[in-house]
ZATIMI-491944 format. One record per residue (C-alpha): residue number from 1; x, y, z; residue in one letter. Coordinates in steps of 0.1 Angstrom, whole numbers, always signed. Layout:
N
SESE, nr, east, north, up, rest
SESE, NUM, X, Y, Z, A
...
//
This chain:
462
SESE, nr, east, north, up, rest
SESE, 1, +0, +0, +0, X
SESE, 2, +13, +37, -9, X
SESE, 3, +21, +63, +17, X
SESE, 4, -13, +85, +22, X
SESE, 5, -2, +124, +22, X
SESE, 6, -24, +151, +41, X
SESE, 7, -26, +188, +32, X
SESE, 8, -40, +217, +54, X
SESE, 9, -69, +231, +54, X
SESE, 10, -51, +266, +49, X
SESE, 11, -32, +256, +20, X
SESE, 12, +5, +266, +34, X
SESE, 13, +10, +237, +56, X
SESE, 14, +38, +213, +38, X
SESE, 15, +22, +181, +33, X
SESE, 16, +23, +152, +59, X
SESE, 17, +24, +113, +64, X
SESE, 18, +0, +95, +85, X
SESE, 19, +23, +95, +118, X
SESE, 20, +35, +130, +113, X
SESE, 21, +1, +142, +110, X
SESE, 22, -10, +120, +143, X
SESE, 23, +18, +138, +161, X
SESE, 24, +14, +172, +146, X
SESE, 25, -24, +172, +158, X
SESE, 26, -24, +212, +139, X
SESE, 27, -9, +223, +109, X
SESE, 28, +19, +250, +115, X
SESE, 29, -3, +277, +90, X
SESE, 30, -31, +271, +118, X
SESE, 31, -55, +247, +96, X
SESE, 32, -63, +211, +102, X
SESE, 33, -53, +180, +81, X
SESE, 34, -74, +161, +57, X
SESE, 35, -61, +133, +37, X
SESE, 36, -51, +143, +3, X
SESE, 37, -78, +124, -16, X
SESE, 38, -107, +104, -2, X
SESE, 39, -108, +68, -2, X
SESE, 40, -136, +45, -15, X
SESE, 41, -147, +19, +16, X
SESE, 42, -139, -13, +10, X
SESE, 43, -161, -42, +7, X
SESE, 44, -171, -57, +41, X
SESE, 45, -156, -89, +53, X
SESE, 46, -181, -117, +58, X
SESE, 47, -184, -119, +99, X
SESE, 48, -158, -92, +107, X
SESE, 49, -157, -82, +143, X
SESE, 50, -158, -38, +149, X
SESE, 51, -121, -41, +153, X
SESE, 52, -116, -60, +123, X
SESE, 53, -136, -37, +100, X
SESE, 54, -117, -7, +121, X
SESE, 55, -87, -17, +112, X
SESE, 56, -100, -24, +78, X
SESE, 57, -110, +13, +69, X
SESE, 58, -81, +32, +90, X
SESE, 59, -55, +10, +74, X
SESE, 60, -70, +30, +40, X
SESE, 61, -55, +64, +61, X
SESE, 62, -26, +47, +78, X
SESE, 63, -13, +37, +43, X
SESE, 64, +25, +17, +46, X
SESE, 65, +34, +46, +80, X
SESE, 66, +22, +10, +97, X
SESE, 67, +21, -25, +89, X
SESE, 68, -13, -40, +89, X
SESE, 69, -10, -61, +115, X
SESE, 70, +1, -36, +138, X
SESE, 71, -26, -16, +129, X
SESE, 72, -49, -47, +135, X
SESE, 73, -27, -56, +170, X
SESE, 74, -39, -18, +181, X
SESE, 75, -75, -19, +171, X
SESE, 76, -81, -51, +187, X
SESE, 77, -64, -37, +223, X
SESE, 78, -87, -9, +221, X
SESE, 79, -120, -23, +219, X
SESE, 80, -114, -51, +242, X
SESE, 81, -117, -26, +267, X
SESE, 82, -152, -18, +257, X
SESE, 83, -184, -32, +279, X
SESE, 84, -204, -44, +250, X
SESE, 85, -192, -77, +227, X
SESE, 86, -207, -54, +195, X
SESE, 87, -186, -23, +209, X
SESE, 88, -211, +3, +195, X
SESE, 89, -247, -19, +195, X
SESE, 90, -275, -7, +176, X
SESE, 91, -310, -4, +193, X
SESE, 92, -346, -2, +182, X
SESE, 93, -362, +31, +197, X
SESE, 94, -394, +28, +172, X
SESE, 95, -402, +11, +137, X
SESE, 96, -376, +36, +118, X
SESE, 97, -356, +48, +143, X
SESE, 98, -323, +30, +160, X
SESE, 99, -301, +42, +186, X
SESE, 100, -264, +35, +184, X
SESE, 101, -250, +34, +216, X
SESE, 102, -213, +51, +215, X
SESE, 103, -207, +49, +259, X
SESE, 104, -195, +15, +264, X
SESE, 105, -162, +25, +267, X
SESE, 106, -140, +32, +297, X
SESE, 107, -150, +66, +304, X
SESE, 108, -188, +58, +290, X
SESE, 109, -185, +86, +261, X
SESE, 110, -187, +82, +222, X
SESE, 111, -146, +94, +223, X
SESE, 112, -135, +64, +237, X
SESE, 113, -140, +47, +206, X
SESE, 114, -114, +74, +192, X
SESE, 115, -91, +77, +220, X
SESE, 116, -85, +41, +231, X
SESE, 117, -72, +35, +197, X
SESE, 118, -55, +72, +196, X
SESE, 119, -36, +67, +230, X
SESE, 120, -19, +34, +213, X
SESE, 121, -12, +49, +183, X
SESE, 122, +6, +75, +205, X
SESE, 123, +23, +49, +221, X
SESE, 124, +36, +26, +192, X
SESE, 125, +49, +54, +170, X
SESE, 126, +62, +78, +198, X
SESE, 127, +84, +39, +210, X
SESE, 128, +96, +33, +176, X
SESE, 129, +107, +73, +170, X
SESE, 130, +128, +71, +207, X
SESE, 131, +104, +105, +209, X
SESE, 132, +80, +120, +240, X
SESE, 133, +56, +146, +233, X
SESE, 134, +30, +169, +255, X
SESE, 135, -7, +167, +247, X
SESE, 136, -24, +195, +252, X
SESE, 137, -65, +193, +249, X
SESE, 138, -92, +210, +258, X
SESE, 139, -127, +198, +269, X
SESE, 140, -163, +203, +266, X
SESE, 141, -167, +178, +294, X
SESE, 142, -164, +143, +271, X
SESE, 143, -132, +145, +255, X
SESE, 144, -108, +151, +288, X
SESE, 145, -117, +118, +303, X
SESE, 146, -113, +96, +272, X
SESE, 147, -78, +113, +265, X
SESE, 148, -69, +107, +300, X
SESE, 149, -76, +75, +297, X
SESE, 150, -65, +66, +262, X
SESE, 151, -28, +78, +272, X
SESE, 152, -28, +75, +308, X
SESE, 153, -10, +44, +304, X
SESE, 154, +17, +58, +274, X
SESE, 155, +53, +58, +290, X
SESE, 156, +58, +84, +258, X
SESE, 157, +30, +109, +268, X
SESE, 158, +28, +138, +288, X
SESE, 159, -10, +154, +289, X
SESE, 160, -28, +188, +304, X
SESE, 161, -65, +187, +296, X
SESE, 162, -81, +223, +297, X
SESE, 163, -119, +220, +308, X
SESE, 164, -143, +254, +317, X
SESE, 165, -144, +255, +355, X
SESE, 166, -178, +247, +367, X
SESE, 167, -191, +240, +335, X
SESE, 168, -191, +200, +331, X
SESE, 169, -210, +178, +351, X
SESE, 170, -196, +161, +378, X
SESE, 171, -190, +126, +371, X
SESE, 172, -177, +143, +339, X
SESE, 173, -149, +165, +361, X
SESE, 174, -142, +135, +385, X
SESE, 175, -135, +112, +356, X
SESE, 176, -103, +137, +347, X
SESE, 177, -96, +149, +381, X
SESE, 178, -93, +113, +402, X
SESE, 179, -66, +98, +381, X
SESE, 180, -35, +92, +397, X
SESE, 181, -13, +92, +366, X
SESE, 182, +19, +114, +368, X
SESE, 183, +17, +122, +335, X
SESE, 184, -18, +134, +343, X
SESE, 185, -23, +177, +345, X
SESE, 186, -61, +189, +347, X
SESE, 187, -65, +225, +345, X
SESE, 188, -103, +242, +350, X
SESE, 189, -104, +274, +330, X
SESE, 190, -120, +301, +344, X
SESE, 191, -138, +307, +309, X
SESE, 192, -156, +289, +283, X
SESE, 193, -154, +260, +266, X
SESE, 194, -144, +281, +232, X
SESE, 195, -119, +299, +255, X
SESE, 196, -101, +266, +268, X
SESE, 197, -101, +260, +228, X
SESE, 198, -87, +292, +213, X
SESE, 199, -56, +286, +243, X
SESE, 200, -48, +255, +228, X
SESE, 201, -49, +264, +192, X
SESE, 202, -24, +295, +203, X
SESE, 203, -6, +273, +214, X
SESE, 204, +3, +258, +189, X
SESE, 205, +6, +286, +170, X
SESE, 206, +31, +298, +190, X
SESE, 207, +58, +281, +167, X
SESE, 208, +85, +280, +197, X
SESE, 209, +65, +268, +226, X
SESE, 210, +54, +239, +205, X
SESE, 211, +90, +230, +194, X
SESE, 212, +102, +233, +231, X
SESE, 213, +73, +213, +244, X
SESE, 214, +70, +188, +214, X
SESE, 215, +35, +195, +217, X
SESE, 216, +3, +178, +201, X
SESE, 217, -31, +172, +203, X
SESE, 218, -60, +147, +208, X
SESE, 219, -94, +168, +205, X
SESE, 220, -111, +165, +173, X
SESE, 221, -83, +192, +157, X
SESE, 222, -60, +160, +158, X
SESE, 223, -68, +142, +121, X
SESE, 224, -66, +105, +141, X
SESE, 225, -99, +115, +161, X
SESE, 226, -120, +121, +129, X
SESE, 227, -105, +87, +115, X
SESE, 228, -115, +66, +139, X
SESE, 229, -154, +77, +140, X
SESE, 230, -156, +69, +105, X
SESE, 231, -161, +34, +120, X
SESE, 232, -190, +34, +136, X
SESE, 233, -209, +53, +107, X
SESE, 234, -201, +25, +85, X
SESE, 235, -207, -6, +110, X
SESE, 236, -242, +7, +117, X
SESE, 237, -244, +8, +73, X
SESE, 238, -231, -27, +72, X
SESE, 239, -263, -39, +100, X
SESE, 240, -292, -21, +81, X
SESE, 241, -283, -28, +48, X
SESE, 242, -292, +17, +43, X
SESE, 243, -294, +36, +29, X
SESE, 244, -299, +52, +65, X
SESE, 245, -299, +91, +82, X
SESE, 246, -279, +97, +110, X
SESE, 247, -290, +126, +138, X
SESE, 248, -258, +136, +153, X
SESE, 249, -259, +158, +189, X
SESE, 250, -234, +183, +178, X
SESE, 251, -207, +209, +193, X
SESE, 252, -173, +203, +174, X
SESE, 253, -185, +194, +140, X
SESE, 254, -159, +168, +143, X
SESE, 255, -184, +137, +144, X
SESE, 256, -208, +149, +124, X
SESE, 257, -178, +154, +96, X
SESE, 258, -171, +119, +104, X
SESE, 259, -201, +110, +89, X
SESE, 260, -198, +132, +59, X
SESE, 261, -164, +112, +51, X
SESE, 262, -183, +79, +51, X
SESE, 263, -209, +87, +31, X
SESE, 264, -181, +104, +7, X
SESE, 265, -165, +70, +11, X
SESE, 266, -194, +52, +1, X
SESE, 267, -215, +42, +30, X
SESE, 268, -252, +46, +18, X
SESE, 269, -260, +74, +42, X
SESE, 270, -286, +97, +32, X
SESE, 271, -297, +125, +53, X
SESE, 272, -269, +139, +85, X
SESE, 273, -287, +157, +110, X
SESE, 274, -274, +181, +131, X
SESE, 275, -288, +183, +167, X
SESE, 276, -284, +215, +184, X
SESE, 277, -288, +224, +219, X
SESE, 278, -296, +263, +230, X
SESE, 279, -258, +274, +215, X
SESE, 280, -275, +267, +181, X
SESE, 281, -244, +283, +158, X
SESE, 282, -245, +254, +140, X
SESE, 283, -285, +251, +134, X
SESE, 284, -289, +281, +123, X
SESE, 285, -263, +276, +97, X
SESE, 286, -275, +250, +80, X
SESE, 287, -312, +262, +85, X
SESE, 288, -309, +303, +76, X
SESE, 289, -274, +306, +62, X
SESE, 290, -262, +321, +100, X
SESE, 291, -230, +315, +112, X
SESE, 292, -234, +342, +138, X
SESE, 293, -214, +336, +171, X
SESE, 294, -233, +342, +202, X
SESE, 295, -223, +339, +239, X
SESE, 296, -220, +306, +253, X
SESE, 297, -256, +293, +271, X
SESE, 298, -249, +270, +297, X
SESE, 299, -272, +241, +294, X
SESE, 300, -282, +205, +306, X
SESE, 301, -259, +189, +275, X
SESE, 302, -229, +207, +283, X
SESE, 303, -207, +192, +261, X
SESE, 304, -224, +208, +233, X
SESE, 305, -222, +243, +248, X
SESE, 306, -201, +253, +221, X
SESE, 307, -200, +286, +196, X
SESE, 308, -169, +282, +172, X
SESE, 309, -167, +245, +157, X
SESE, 310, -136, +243, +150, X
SESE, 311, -142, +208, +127, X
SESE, 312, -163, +228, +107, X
SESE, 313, -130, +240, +88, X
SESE, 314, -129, +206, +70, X
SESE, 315, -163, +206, +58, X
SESE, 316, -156, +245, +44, X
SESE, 317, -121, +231, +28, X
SESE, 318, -145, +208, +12, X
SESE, 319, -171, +231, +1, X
SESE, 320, -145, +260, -11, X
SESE, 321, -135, +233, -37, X
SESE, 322, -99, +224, -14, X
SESE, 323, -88, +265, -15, X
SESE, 324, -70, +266, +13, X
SESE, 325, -60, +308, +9, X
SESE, 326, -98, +312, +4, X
SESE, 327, -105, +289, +38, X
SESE, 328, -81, +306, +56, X
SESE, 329, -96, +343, +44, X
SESE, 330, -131, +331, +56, X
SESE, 331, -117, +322, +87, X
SESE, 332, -103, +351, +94, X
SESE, 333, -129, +371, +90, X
SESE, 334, -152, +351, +112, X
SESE, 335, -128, +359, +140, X
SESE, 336, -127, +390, +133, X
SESE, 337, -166, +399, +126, X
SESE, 338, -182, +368, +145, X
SESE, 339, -201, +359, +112, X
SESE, 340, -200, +336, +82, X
SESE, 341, -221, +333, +52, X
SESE, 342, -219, +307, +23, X
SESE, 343, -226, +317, -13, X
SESE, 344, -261, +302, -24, X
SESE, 345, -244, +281, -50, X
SESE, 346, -215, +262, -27, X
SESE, 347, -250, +256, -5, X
SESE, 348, -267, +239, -31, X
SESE, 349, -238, +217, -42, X
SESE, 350, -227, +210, -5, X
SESE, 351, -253, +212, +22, X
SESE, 352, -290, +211, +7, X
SESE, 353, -305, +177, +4, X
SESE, 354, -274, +165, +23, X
SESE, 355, -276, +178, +57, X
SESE, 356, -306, +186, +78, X
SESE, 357, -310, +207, +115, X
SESE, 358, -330, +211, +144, X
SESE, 359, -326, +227, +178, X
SESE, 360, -342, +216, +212, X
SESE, 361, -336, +238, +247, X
SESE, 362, -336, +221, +279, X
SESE, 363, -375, +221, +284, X
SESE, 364, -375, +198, +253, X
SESE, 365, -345, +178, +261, X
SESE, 366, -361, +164, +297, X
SESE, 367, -395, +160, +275, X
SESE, 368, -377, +136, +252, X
SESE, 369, -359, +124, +281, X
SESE, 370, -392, +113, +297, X
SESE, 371, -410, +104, +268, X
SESE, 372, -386, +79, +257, X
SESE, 373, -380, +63, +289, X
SESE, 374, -421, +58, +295, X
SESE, 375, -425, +44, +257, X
SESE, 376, -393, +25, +251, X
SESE, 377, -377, +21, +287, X
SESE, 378, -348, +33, +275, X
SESE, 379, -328, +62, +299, X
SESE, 380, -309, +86, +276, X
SESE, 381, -283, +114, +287, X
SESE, 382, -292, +150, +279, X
SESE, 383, -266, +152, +243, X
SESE, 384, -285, +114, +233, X
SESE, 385, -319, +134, +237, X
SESE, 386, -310, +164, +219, X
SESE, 387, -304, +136, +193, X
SESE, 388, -334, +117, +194, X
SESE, 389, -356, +146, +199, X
SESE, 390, -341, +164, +164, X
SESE, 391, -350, +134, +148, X
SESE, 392, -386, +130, +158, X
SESE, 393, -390, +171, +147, X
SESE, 394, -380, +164, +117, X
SESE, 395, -400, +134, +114, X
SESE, 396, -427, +153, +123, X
SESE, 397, -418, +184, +101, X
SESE, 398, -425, +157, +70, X
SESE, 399, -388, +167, +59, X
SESE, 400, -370, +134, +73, X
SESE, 401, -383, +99, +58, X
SESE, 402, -368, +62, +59, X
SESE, 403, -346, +46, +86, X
SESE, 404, -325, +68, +110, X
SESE, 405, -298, +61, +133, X
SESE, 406, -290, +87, +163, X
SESE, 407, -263, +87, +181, X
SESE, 408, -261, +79, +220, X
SESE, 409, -227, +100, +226, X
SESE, 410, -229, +91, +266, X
SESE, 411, -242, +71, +287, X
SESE, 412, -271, +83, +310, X
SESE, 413, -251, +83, +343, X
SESE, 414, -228, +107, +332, X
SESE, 415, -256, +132, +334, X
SESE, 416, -279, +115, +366, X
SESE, 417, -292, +150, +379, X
SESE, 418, -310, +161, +343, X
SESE, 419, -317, +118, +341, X
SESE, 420, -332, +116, +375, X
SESE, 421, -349, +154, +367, X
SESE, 422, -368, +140, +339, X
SESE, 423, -377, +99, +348, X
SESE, 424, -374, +98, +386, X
SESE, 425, -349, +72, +377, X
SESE, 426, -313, +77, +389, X
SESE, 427, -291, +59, +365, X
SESE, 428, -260, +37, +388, X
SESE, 429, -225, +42, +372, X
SESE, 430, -207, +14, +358, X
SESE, 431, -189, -12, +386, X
SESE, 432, -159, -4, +373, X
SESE, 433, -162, +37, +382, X
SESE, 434, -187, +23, +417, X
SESE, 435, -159, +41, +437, X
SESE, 436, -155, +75, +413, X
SESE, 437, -171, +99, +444, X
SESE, 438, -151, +86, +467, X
SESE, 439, -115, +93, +451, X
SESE, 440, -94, +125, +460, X
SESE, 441, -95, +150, +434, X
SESE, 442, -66, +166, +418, X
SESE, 443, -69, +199, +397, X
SESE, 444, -54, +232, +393, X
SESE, 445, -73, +264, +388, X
SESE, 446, -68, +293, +365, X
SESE, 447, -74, +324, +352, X
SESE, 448, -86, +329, +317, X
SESE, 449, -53, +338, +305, X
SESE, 450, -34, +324, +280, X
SESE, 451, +0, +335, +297, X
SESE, 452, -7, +319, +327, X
SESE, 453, -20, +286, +308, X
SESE, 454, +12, +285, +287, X
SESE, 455, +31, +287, +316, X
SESE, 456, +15, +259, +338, X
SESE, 457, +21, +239, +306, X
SESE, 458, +61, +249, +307, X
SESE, 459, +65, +240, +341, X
SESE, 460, +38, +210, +353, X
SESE, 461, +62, +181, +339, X
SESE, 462, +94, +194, +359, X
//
C-alpha cells in the first residue's frame, strides 16, 4: 500500500504522512489536516468483528506509515476494553428509528471509541521514533476523560487537559480529576469552553512553545480523532443494509464530519442531521445561512455548549473546492466579525438535500428524556436526547423519511441529575467507576489567561 499524504486546510501547511500528521495534531499555517484524496470503503468482510472492520478502513488512512497487522494488534487492544461484545450496538427506539449506543467505553463517552485507539497509536509510533511529546487538549466535558484515559498508560506521553471551570458535570470533572497518573495535568479554566479551545490552538501557533514542548493534540483538531469515528458510521451501514440518516448531537462538527467522510467513502448514508442544543451556531447555519457567534448558554448537555466548531473547517475546505487561501480568508474574517455566510451556489452543491437541522432547549431535552423512557424504557443522557428529539421534529416536520440512526454520545449516568430530573430514575454508574465519588480529586485552577495557561504547561512536567 502507498504512503497517504495530508494537506491543510489553509493551503500553506507542507504536506504530511499519517504519523506525522498524528503527532502534529495542527498544521503550522493554523488549519487542520485532511487526507489528500478520499478513499472508496472497501467491501465488508463476511463476519468481521468492529475491530476487524476498524482496522480495515483506518489502514486506508494509515497507508504503509504502519504495517497491517500492527494496525490490526492496536484496534483489537482498544475495543477489548469496551463493555459491549458489538462495541457500539444498535438499538430499536421505534419502527424507523435506532439508537447507536457510542458509551460502552471506559469513560462511558462516544470518544473512547477514538481515544483508546489514539492513546496506542501515540504509544507505538512515539516507542519506535525514541520521541516524548506533550498533549495538550481542551474539553467540553467528554473528550478530557477519554484522552486521559486513552494515554494515561503511554510511558511516551505527557497530557494537560483544559476543561471550563464549573461548566461540566460532575462525574464528567471527577473522571479527569481522580486519576493518579503522573503524567496526568487537569486544568479548569475560568472561561468557556471556546476559550479553553482558542488557548490551545495559540498554542500551537506559538511556533516556539510547540517546538520546546514537542507538543500535540488529541481533540477533534488532531486528524486521528476524525478517523476513527468513520467506523461506527459505517458498521451501523453494514447492520441495516441503508441507505440510512444519521442525527448527530453536535458541538465540534468533528463527528458529524465523520459521517460526511463515510458517506463520501461510500457508506449509503442519506440524510446527516445536526442536533443543536440552546448554543444553536450550528442550526442556524445549515437552516438560515447564519453563522453568527453568540455567547455561550450554559445548558443540561454541556458538552455541546459550544459557539466556534472548530471541525467545521474541513467541511468548508471541502465546500471552497480544497482553496485553502480562500478557507483561511473566511476564517479570518469570522474571528474578526463573528459571522459567516456561504454563497447560495456552494449551499446547493454541499449542504442542501445532504444535511438537515433542528434545535431543542432544555424544556424539550427532559421532555424527550421522559418520553422515551415511558414508551421504550430506555434512559438517555441529555446530548443522546437532543439527538433523538431532532429526529422526531423532523419526522414530524414531514422533511425526514426512511430509517434513522441517532447517536447515544454518553451514557445516562454521566448526566444522573437532568436523568433523574426527567424519569425519577437515577441511572448507577458502571462497577468499574462504583468508587469514582469517593476518590481525592486533583486539579489546578486558573485564570482565563493564555500567559498563565502557557506557563503551567512549561512548568507541570518538571
Amino acid at each position: 500500500m502507498s504512503s497517504t499524504r495530508y494537506v491543510s486546510t489553509r493551503g500553506a501547511a507542507p504536506e504530511l504522512g499519517f504519523t506525522e500528521v498524528l503527532l502534529a495534531g495542527l498544521a503550522n499555517d493554523g488549519g487542520l489536516y485532511v487526507p489528500q484524496s478520499w478513499p472508496a470503503l472497501p467491501a465488508r468482510i463476511p463476519g468481521a468483528t468492529y475491530a476487524e472492520r476498524a482496522a480495515q478502513v483506518i489502514q486506508l488512512f494509515v497507508g504503509d506509515d504502519l504495517p497491517a497487522d500492527t494496525v490490526l494488534r492496536l484496534c483489537n487492544e482498544a475495543y477489548a476494553t469496551f463493555a459491549h461484545p458489538a462495541v457500539v450496538p444498535l438499538v430499536q427506539l421505534h419502527d424507523e428509528h435506532f439508537v447507536q449506543e457510542l458509551f460502552h467505553g471506559p469513560t462511558l463517552a462516544f470518544k473512547d471509541v477514538a481515544l483508546q485507539l489514539v492513546g496506542r497509536l501515540f504509544d507505538a509510533v512515539l516507542r519506535d521514533q525514541g520521541r516524548r511529546v506533550t498533549i495538550v487538549g481542551a474539553t467540553s466535558g467528554d473528550t478530557g476523560s477519554a484522552a486521559i484515559d486513552g494515554v494515561k498508560d503511554c510511558a511516551n506521553v505527557d497530557i494537560v487537559i483544559l476543561y471550563p471551570h464549573h461548566r461540566t458535570s460532575e462525574v464528567q470533572r471527577k473522571q479527569m480529576t481522580t486519576v493518579q497518573s503522573p503524567n496526568v495535568r487537569v486544568v479548569a479554566v475560568e472561561g468557556t469552553f471556546d476559550d479553553c479551545q482558542d488557548m490551545v490552538k495559540a498554542m500551537f501557533n506559538d511556533v516556539e512553545f510547540r517546538e520546546r514542548m514537542q507538543l500535540s493534540a488529541v481533540n477533534s483538531i488532531n486528524w486521528a480523532r476524525v478517523m476513527a469515528q468513520i467506523v461506527y458510521y459505517i458498521a451501523a451501514t453494514d447492520l441495516l443494509a441503508g441507505p440510512i440518516n444519521v442525527c448527530v448531537p453536535s458541538g465540534n462538527f468533528g463527528n458529524v464530519f465523520s459521517g460526511w467522510i463515510a458517506r463520501r467513502m461510500g457508506a449509503p448514508i442519506d440524510q446527516l442531521i445536526v442536533a443543536s442544543n440552546a448554543n444553536d451556531i450550528l442550526e442556524r447555519f445549515i437552516n438560515r445561512n447564519d453563522m453568527s457567534a453568540a455567547p455561550v448558554v450554559p445548558s443540561l448537555s454541556p458538552s455541546m455548549d459550544i459557539q466556534v466548531s472548530s471541525n467545521f473547517e474541513r467541511l468548508l475546505f471541502e465546500m471552497n473546492g480544497r482553496d485553502g487561501g480562500l478557507t483561511a480568508e473566511q476564517l479570518q474574517r469570522f474571528r474578526s466579525s463573528g459571522s459567516l455566510s456561504i454563497e447560495p451556489d456552494q449551499r446547493a452543491a454541499h449542504l442542501d438535500g445532504r444535511f438537515q437541522a433542528a434545535r431543542l432547549d432544555d424544556s424539550e431535552t427532559l421532555e424527550v428524556i421522559a418520553r422515551t423512557y415511558r414508551e421504550a424504557g430506555m434512559l438517555l443522557d441529555p446530548h443522546s436526547a437532543v439527538g433523538v428529539g431532532a429526529a422526531e421534529k423532523l419526522r414530524l416536520l414531514g422533511t425526514l423519511t426512511g430509517t434513522t440512526v441517532t447517536l447515544a454520545t454518553a451514557h445516562p449516568a454521566k448526566f444522573p441529575d437532568a436523568v433523574e430530573r426527567a424519569t425519577g430514575v437515577r441511572p448507577p454508574l458502571p462497577p468499574h467507576l462504583a468508587d469514582l465519588f469517593d476518590l481525592p480529586e486533583h486539579l489546578t485552577v486558573l485564570p482565563n489567561d493564555l500567559a498563565a495557561v502557557q506557563h503551567f504547561v512549561a512548568t507541570a512536567f518538571r
